[in-house]
Phi, psi and omega in degrees: 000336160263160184291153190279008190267167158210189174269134160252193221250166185248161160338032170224195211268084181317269271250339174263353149327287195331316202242027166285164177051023127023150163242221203260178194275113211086355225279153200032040141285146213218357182280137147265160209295334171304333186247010168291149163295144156037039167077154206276158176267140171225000184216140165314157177272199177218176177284346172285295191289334186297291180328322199261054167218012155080173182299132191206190180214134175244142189240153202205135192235095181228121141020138173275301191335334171294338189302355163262347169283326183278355170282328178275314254244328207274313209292301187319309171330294177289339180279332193249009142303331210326003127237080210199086158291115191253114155244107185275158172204131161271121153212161201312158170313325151319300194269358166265343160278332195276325181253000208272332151349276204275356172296307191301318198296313204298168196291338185262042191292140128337128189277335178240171168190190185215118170283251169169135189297156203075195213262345195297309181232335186285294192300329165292327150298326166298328200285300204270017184035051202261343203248154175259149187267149224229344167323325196269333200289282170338307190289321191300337200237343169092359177339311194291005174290304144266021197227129189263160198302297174332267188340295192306351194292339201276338188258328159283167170206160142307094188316352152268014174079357181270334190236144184220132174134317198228148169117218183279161182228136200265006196222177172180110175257150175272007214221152159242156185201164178192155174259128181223183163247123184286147189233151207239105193284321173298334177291267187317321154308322173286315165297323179100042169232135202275135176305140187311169134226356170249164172292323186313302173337298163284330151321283189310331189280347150276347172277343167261309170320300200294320172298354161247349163129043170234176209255131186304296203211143179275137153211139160267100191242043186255026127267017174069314191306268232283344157270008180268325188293323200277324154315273240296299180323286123005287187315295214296359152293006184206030158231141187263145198330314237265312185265320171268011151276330203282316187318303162309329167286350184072022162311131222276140167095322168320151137205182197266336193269071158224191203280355176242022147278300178336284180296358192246016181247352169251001153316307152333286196273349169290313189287333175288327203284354191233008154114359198300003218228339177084161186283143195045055128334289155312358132256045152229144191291145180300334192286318185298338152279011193263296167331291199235048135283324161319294200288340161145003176296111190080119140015294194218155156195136167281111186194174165003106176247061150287330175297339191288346179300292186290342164279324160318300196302327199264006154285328181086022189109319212277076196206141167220142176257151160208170156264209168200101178323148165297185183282312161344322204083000184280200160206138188214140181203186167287136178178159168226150144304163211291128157008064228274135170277120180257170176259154172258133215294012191243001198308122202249342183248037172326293172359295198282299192304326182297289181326310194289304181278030188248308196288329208275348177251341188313153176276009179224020162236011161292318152291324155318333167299321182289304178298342158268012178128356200238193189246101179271150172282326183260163194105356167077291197175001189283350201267102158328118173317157161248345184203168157338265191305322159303352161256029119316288155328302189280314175315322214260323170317296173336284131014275191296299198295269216300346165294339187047050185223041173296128171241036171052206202240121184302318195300334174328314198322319196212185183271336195213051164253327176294343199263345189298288213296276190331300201289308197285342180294340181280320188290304188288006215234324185261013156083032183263001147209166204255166196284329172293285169302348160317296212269352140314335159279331156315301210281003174276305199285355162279337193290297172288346186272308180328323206289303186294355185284312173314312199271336180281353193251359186266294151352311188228027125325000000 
């Protein structure tokens, strides 16, 4: 459900946040050395084992959003790689969840590629042993130096693919993202309203904003996902991070239908009834609301903060981010680590693909991750902001991390949750299900993928 754009990081200190309360290194790794592509890694690679595989092509599947990471990363790549041809192929985030399955099964399989986290795409790579566990790479290389095991839980699995959170771990990303809210600084200045920093805050500032005649918060939601984020949002103020990962993960006894999913889908549905979200909403593209909040429409909008790059320029500067604090001072929202990047179990160049994922997590390809737009984790704390708001974004990132308070992506949940999510969320916002049924229909469809998970693994007892 999320979009593939991003942020950069402003100065501060990711990577020693990341990897406080560390658990132990690898903890619930579960592979043996027998079942690695090409064998366990126990040594960095060097540029002597790359060389000594001969003139070769490393093949590559990513998110078109990489495309600009991967334009700076391949140049690098090749110099110091230099007989290593790197051939990428990019599709859009849709048709790359939709084909990246059966791209890995095939015979001509991609040696690395990009899932997406949950039972949606990852667990069906796990499941169908297409991706290689990542565990021997990870100890060899200190990943677990900067990513505390929690982060890292978004990336295991059980090697049949039935459990997620635990087990061997098949990803990895440079990157962090989270959904927050962006603000139109001349709009709130001209009303006399101070950018939010509370949820109370953020509330009562939509309620004035509407009351002077302006349109509160842009939204495009006509790929269903993006009023689901604007649900998410919500939720976490009044669910705690900890009870909406173990529900995605499918911890037994959880659920999504309780009274504070409940009050934040009818919070939601309150705010379109009352117009806050503006007319048609539901024909506009989530890029086409970025576009034209970009251009002065609405008060406020909740999206990405991947977004923030292209709203500074097209703002001119007049664009400020926040989060809206808990009653607490904590925070919480929808957010994750970057895609995760796999090897692919048929991979015949390990070498070469570890070597690939050695320059793309280095601290010294970090700021190029930041100069093209997204927000890294690595770099040790060094890395520089590009405009106000994106270091705002990161400050405020900052934050969500020591706050633990990435509550992942809800479609993670099932196999068939993004179109669940999508659909009833379009109902409840058009009053075709009640807020209570929103979210019952989340815990049927988790409910059901569990039964089935249950009858495939007795199946195959």
């Amino acid at each position: 459900m999320k979009s593939l754009r991003w942020t950069a990081v402003a100065g501060i200190a990711l990577t020693g946040i990341l990897a406080t309360a560390c658990g132990v290194p690898g903890a619930g790794g579960t592979t043996v050395a027998s079942d690695l592509a090409g064998g366990p890694v126990t040594q960095r690679v060097t540029a002597e084992d790359v060389k000594a595989m001969g003139d070769t092509k490393l093949r590559v599947l990513a998110d078109a959003g990489e495309e600009n990471t991967l334009k700076a990363l391949v140049p690098l790549y090749e110099k110091k790689y230099p007989n290593v041809k790197v051939e990428v192929a990019t599709k859009g985030f849709d048709d790359l969840m939709k084909t990246v399955v059966n791209s890995m099964s095939g015979s001509d399989a991609p040696d690395l590629a990009q899932g997406n986290q949950g039972y949606g795409t990852d667990g069906p790579l796990v499941k169908a042993g297409l991706i290689r566990p990542l565990d021997d790479v990870m100890r060899t290389y200190g990943w677990e130096n900067t990513f505390t095991e929690g982060a890292l839980k978004q990336y295991r699995w059980s090697p049949d693919g039935s459990i997620f959170g635990s087990g061997s771990l098949y990803g990895i990303s440079p990157a962090t993202e989270y959904v927050g809210v962006f603000y139109n600084t001349d709009k709130l200045a001209k009303l006399g309203i101070a950018p939010p920093q509370t949820y109370a805050e953020f509330t009562a500032a939509l309620d004035r904003v509407k009351a002077a005649g302006e349109q509160p918060i842009m939204l495009g939601n006509a790929e269903k996902y993006p009023a689901s984020q604007v649900i998410g949002l919500v939720q976490g103020q009044n669910v705690p991070s900890r009870d909406v990962r173990s529900w995605i993960s499918g911890v037994p006894g959880t659920t999504v239908a309780d009274p504070g999913t409940v009050d934040a889908a009818r919070t939601v549905q309150d705010w379109a009834a009352q117009g806050y979200f503006g007319p048609g909403y539901n024909g506009i593209s989530s890029d086409d609301a970025v576009a034209k909040f970009g251009a002065g429409e609405g008060a406020f909008l909740v999206a990405g903060s991947w977004n923030a790059p292209s709203l500074q320029e097209n703002m001119n500067g007049k664009v400020g981010f926040t989060l809206p604090a808990r009653a607490d001072g904590t925070r919480a929202t929808v957010g994750s680590l970057g895609l995760g990047w796999h090897i692919g179990a048929k991979t015949k160049k390990l070498p070469a693909a570890v070597a690939f994922l050695d320059l793309l997590m280095s601290d010294e390809f970090a700021q190029t991750i930041a100069d093209v737009g997204r927000t890294p984790v690595t770099g040790a704390g060094k890395v520089k902001a590009g405009s106000p708001v994106v270091e705002q974004v990161n400050t405020i990132g900052l934050k969500l991390l020591v706050d633990d308070g990435q509550n992942f992506y809800l479609d993670w949940a099932s196999t068939t949750m993004y179109d669940t999510i999508g659909a009833k969320t379009q109902d409840l916002l058009a009053k075709h299900t009640s807020p209570s049924g929103f979210a019952k229909a989340l815990q049927d469809d988790r409910e059901a993928f569990a039964a089935k998970q249950r009858a495939d693994r007795k199946a195959a007892s």
